[in-house]
C-alpha positions as CSV (number, residue, x, y, z in Angstrom):
1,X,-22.5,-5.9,-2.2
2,X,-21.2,-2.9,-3.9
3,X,-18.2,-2.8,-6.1
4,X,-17.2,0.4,-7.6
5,X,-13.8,0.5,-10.2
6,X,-11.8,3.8,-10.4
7,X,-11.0,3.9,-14.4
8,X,-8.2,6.6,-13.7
9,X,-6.7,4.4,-11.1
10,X,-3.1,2.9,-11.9
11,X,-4.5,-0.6,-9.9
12,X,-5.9,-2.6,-13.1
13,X,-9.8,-2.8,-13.1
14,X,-9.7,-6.7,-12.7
15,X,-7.8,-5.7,-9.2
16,X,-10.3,-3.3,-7.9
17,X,-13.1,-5.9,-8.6
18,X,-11.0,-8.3,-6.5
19,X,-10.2,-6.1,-4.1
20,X,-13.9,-5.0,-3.4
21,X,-14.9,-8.9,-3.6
22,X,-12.4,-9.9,-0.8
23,X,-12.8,-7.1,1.5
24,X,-17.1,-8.1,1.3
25,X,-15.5,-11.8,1.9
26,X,-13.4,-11.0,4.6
27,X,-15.6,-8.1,6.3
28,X,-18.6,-10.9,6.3
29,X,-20.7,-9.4,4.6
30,X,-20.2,-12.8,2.0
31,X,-20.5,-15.5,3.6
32,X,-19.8,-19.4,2.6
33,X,-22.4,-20.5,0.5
34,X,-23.2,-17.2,-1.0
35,X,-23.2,-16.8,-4.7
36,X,-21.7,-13.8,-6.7
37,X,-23.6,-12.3,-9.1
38,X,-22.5,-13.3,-13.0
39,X,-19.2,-12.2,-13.8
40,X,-21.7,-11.0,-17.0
41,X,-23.9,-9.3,-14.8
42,X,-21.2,-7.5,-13.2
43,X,-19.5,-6.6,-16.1
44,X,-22.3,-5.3,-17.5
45,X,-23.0,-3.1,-14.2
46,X,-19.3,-2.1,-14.5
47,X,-19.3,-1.5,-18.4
48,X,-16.0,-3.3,-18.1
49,X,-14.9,-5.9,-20.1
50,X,-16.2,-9.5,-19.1
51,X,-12.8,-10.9,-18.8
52,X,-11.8,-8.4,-16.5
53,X,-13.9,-9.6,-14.3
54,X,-13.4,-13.3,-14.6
55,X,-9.7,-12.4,-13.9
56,X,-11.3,-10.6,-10.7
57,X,-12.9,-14.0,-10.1
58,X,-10.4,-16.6,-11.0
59,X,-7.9,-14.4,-8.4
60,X,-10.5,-15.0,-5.6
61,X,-10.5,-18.9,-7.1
62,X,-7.0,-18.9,-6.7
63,X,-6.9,-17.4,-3.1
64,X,-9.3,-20.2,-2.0
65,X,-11.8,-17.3,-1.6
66,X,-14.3,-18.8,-4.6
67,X,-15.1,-21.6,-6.1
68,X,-15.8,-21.4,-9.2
69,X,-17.8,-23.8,-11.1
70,X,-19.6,-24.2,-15.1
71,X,-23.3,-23.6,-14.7
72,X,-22.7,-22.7,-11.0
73,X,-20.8,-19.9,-11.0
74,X,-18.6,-18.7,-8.2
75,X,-19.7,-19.3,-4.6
76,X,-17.7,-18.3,-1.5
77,X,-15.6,-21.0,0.4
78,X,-15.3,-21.4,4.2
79,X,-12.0,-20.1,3.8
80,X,-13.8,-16.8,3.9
81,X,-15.2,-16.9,7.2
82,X,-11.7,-17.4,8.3
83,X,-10.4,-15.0,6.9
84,X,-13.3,-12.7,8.6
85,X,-12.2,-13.7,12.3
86,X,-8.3,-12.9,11.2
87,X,-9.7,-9.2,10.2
88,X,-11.0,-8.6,13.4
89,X,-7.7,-9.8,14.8
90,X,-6.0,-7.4,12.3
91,X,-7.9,-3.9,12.8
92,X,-7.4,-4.5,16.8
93,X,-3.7,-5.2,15.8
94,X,-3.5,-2.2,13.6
95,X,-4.9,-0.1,16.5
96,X,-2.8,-1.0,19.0
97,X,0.0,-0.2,16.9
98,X,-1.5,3.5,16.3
99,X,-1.7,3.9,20.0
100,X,1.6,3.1,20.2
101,X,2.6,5.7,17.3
102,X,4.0,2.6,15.0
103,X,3.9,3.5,11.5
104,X,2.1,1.2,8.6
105,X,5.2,0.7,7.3
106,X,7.0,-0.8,10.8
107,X,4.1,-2.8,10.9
108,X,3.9,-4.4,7.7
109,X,7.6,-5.3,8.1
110,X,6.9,-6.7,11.8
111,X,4.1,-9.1,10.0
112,X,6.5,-9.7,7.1
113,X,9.4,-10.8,9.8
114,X,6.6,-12.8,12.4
115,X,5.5,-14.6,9.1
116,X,8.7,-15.6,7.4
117,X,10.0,-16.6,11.1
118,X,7.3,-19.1,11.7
């Protein structure tokens, strides 16, 4: 697991820690039952604040990503593997769009309108 923050960045640093967290989750390379390291440990690797990156980790909490627990710390869920087999789904959905010249934007909207509709 590698996270990396971009200080200069406009996304908040407790966002890129997310960010990098969920796409380890739902790439698979987490996988349920899998500790993260400290949110201390991280922040000291980071040199960012400590609650930076429990706001990181309560997000992922919140997703249903983590579970977060006193004296436990945060472990990944099942929902994570899920969320692994929808990515697959996704980048073969996102490439059949390029080979049909559909732009990001026209896609996002499609899933936008599929979601709301069902």
């Amino acid at each position: 697991m590698l996270i990396r923050v971009d200080p200069q960045s406009t996304v908040p640093l407790f966002a890129q820690i997310a960010d990098a967290l969920r796409a380890d989750i739902t790439g698979g390379r987490l996988t349920a039952g899998e500790r993260l390291p400290s949110a201390r440990e991280v922040a000291e690797a980071l040199q960012v604040n400590l609650h930076t990156v429990l706001h990181a980790y309560q997000d992922l909490r919140d997703e249903g990503l983590v579970d977060l627990r006193r004296g436990r710390g945060a472990v990944v869920t099942p929902a994570g593997a899920a969320l692994a087999g929808l990515q697959a789904e996704i980048v073969a959905l996102v490439d059949k769009a390029r080979s049909l010249n559909v732009s990001p934007d026209t896609l996002s909207a499609l899933v936008k309108e599929a979601a709301r509709a069902h």
